[in-house]
N, C-alpha and C positions, 0 to 999 in steps of 0.2 A: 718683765721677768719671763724667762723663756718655759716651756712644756717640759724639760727634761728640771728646770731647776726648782719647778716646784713638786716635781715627784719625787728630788732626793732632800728636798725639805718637808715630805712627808703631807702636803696641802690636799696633794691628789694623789689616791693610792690604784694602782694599777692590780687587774687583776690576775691570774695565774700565767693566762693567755693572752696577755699583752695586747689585746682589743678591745678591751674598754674599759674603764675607769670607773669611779668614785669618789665625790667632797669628802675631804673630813668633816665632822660634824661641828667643829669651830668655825671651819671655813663658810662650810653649808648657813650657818648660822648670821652669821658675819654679811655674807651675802645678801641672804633673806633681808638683814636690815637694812643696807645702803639702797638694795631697792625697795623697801618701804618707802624710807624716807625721800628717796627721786620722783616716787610715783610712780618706777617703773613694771611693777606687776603690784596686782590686788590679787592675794592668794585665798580662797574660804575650803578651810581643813574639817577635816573628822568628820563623825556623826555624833552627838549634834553638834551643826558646823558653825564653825569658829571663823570669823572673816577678820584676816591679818592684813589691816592697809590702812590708812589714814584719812584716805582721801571718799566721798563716794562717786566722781568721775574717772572711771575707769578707762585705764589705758590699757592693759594686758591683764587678762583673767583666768586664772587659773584653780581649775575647779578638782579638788582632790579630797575624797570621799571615803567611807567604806563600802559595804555590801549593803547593809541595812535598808537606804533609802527612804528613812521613816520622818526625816526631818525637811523643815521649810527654811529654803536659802533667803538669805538676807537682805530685807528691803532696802530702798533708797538708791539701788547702785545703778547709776546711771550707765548704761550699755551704748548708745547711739555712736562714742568716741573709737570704744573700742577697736583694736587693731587686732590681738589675738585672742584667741578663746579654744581651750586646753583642757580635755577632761578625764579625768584618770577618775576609775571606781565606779559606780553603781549609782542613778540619779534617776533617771526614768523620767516621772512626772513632773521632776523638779525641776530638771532641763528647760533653760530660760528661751522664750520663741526666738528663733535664728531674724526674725524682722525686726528686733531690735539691736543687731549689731551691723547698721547700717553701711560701716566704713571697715567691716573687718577684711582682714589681708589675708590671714592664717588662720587656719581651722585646726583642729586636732581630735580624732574620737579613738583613738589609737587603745586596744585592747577594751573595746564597748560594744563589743559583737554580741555577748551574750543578753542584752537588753535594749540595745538601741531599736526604737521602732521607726515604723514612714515617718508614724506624725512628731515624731523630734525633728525630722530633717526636712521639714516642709518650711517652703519659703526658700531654700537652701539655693535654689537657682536664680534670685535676687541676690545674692553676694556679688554685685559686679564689682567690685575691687578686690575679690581672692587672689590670691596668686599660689596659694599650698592646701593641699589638702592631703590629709590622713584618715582616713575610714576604717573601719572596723566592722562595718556591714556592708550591706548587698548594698549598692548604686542605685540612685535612684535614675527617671529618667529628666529631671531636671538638672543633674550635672552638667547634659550637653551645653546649656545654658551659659556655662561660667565662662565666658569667651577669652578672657585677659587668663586663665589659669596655667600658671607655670611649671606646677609640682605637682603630682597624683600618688601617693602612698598606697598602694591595696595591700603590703604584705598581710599583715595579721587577718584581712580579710576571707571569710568565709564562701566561698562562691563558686562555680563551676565555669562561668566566663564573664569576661568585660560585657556590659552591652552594648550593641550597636553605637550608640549614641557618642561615646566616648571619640569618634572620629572625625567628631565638628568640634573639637578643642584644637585647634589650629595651630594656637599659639603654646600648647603645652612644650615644654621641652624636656621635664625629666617623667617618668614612667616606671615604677619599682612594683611588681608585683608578685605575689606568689608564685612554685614552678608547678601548684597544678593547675592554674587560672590561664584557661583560652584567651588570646585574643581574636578581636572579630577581624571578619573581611574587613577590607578599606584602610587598614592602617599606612598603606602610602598616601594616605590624604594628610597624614599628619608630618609636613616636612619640616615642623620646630625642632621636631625631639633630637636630643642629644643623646640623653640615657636613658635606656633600656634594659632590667633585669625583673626577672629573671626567667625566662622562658623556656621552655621544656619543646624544641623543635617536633620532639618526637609523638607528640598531641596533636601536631597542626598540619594543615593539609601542604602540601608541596607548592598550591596556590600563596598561600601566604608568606612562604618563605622568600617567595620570589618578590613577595612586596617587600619584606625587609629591606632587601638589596635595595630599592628603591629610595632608600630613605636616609638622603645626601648630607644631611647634617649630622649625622649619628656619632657623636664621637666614645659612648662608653657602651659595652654590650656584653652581656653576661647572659651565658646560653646553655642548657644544659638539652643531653642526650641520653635517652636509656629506651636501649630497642630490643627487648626480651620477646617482645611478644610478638613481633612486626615480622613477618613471612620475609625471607631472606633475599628475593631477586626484589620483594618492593624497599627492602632495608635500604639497598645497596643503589636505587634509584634516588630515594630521598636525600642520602648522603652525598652524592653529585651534585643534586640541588640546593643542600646547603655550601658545599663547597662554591659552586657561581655566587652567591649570595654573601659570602666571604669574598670572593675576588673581586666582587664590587663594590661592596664596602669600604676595600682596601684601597680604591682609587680616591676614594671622597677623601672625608676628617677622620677616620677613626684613630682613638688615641688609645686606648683599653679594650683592650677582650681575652674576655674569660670564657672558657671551653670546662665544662664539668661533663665527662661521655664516659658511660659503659655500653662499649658497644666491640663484638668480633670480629671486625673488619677494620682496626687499627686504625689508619687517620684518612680513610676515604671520603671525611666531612671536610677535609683540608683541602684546597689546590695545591696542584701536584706536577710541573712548578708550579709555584706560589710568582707567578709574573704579570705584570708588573708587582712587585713586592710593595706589603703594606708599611711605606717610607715612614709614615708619620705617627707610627704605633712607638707610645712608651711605657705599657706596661700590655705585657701577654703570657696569660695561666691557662694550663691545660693539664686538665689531669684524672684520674681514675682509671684513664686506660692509654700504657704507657707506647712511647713511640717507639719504632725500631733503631733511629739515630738522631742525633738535632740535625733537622732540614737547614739546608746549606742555604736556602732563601733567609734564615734567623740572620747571616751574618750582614746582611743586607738592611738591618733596624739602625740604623746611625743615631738614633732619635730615641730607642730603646732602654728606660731606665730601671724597670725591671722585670724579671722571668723568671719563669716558675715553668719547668717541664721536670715529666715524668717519662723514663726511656731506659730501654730493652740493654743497651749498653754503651758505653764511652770511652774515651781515651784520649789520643794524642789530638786526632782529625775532630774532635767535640771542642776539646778544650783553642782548639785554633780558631774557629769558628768563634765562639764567645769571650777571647780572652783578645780581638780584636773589634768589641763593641767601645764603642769609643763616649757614649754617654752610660754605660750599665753600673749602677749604683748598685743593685740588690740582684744577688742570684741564687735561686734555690735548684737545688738537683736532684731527682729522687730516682735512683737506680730501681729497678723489675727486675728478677729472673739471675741467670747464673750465664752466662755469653763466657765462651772460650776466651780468653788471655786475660779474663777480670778476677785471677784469682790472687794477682800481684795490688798490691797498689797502687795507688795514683798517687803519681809525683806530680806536684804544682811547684813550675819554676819559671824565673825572669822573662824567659823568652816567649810564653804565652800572653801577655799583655795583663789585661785588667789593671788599668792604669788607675783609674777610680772606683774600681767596685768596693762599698762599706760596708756592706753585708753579705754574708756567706751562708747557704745553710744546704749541707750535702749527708742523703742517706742513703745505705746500701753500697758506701763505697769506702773499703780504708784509701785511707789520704796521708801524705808526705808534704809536708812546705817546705822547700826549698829559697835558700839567703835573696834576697828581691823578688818573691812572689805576693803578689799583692799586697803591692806597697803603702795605699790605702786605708786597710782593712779594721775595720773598728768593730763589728760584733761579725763573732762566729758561732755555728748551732750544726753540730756533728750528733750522728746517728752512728755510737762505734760497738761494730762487734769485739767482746774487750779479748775472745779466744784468738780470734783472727789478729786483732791488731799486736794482740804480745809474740804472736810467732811469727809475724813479721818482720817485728823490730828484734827479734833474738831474745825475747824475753821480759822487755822493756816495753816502756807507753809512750814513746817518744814519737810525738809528732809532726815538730819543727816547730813549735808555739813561738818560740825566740824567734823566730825570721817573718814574724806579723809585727814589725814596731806599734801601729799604731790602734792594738787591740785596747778595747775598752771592756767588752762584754764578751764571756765565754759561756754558752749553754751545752752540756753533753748529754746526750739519752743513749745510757749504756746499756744493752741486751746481749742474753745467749750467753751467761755468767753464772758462773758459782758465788757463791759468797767471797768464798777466799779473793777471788778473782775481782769483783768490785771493789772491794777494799784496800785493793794493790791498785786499781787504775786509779779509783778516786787520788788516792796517796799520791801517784806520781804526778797527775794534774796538779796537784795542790803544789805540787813542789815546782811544776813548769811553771806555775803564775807565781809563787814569792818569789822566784829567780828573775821573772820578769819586769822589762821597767818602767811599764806601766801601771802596775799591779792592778792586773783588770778584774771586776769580778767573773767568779765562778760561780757553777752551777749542776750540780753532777743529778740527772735523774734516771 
């Protein structure tokens, strides 16, 4: 059974923001039992805790608590099998020695920052068959130790920078960290990694950026920039250096990068051209500080399945550009500012392409669909000014919704309304989708 069919049979219910989920509590239930009875997790709940499992050779353990910390966990459970060990809550002293989980693969301390001490995590660099970890406090120095380790978690982590050490993990390949967490010199020793988020370039010395570049396997990177404080001739140096740092990256693997900048000097972090073009990018977001047009290197992504730009203005020369991406499943667009000739609409029609794009999501700009513009399209999410869009349509909310055959999902976030004025657009929407023949859902906010 597919992800979409069991959140319209209500199994898994999505939350506001379509990012993450929730069991129903039958489901959750349900669950819990078939892995009892497999052996596949031993779970010990509450305070005082309750050990839900059958078995006492434990294969996956999962330790979920309150704050209290006043209780003693339950004897007999043989740990030596163990493969994962999972703790959510407040344990402290009760936390079982990490030398009895001989064979574990997966760790988890994920939101345990506020008590976890050394001597919980002692022994920790005897895990030589880890491969995942998740921390919730400061690193110790026997991490370097885990040499097979493929996963490094620090978001929730509390800390001012990686240690050293972290650079004789060789073999790690994913890397996710907080954007106010330094990393140290040496990170081109580590040529596993693949993903790396979330880094705050604007921390790091112009030395390190240059090792990023360095690091040939990298295929997802998620990078953020904020230079308020940064003296304006060394701003405008560092941002060339991340720029080389991007145009080498772009010759290796990279598959994903995300750009999150506030910074005055528009996309100086970018090569400029962008040549040789990063061919083998299929998804690339940039945003908080918008561009002055989509860079004509973007049409040059063959490979490119979705984007996410933020820009100063668009038109006929934007929509060419992107509506001959020949893999772009997902486009979002999000207009800045007031640019002379953007006080008409935009007309989307046949001749601009987007042969496959399924998702659409455009703000800051009225839009027109025209009869074979993306042909496609299965969820659309408009940002409509509802003053603007009625005095362009003559009075009307007509957006062309009939020339999306293949709409499923419609989201609108209406602004810059009166009342009266919401309750006319909402109406005419409502009335564009029962006319329509797919009757897709609506969604007016």
């Amino acid at each position: 059974m597919c992800f979409t069919e069991l959140v319209n049979w209500n199994f898994i219910q999505l939350d506001k923001y379509y990012d993450k989920c929730r069991v129903h509590d039958i489901i959750l239930d349900f669950i819990i039992s078939v892995s009892i009875k497999e052996n596949f997790v031993t779970l010990v709940l509450g305070s005082p805790y309750l050990t839900v499992g059958t078995q006492n050779k434990v294969r996956r353990l999962s330790l979920q608590v309150g704050m209290e910390g006043n209780s003693v966990l339950p004897r007999g459970l043989i740990l030596s099998h163990a493969r994962s060990l999972y703790v959510f809550g407040h344990l402290e002293d009760q936390l079982p020695s990490l030398a009895e989980f001989r064979h574990l693969r997966v760790l988890s301390f994920q939101g345990c920052h506020n008590w976890l001490q050394t001597q919980n995590l002692a022994n920790i660099g005897r895990l030589f068959q880890l491969r995942y970890l998740n921390m919730g406090s400061e690193l110790p120095e026997e991490i370097g130790c885990l040499r097979y380790l493929e996963t490094l978690d620090v978001r929730s982590t509390v800390m001012d920078q990686l240690p050293p050490c972290i650079t004789r993990l060789e073999n790690l390949e994913h890397l996710f960290i907080h954007q106010s967490v330094l990393l140290p010199d040496g990170i081109a020793k580590m040529q596993s990694l693949e993903t790396l988020t979330k880094v705050n370039l604007s921390l790091h010395s112009s030395y390190l950026v240059k090792e990023l570049g360095q690091l040939k396997n990298l295929r997802e990177l998620i990078l953020r920039m904020w230079n308020e404080d940064m003296p304006i001739d060394m701003c405008i140096e560092h941002m060339k250096t991340i720029a080389s740092c991007l145009l080498q990256l772009g010759t290796s693997n990279l598959r994903h990068l995300r750009i999150d900048t506030l910074t005055p000097f528009d996309n100086l972090f970018l090569p400029d051209p962008w040549f040789p073009a990063p061919l083998k990018l299929q998804k690339l977001r940039i945003q908080d500080t918008p561009m002055a047009r989509v860079p004509c290197w973007v049409g040059s992504l063959v490979d490119l399945k979705q984007l996410h730009l933020e820009v100063k203005c668009f038109g006929h020369e934007e929509l060419c550009i992107l509506g001959c991406l020949p893999s772009l499943l997902q486009l979002s667009l999000y207009r800045s500012g007031q640019e002379a000739g953007q006080k008409d609409r935009l007309v989307i029609s046949v001749c601009y392409g987007f042969p496959f794009l399924r998702k659409f999501s455009l703000c800051g700009q009225e839009v027109m669909f025209a009869a074979g513009s993306m042909p496609r399209l299965e969820q659309l999410y408009l940002w409509l000014n509802t003053s603007k869009t009625m005095s362009l349509a003559n009075g009307g909310f007509d957006i062309g919704m009939r020339n999306l055959p293949c709409l499923t999902t419609i989201r609108f976030k209406v602004y810059r309304h009166t009342g009266e004025e919401f309750d006319h657009a909402k109406a005419a929407l409502e009335r564009a989708v029962s006319s329509h023949p797919n009757q897709p859902t609506l969604e007016v906010l």
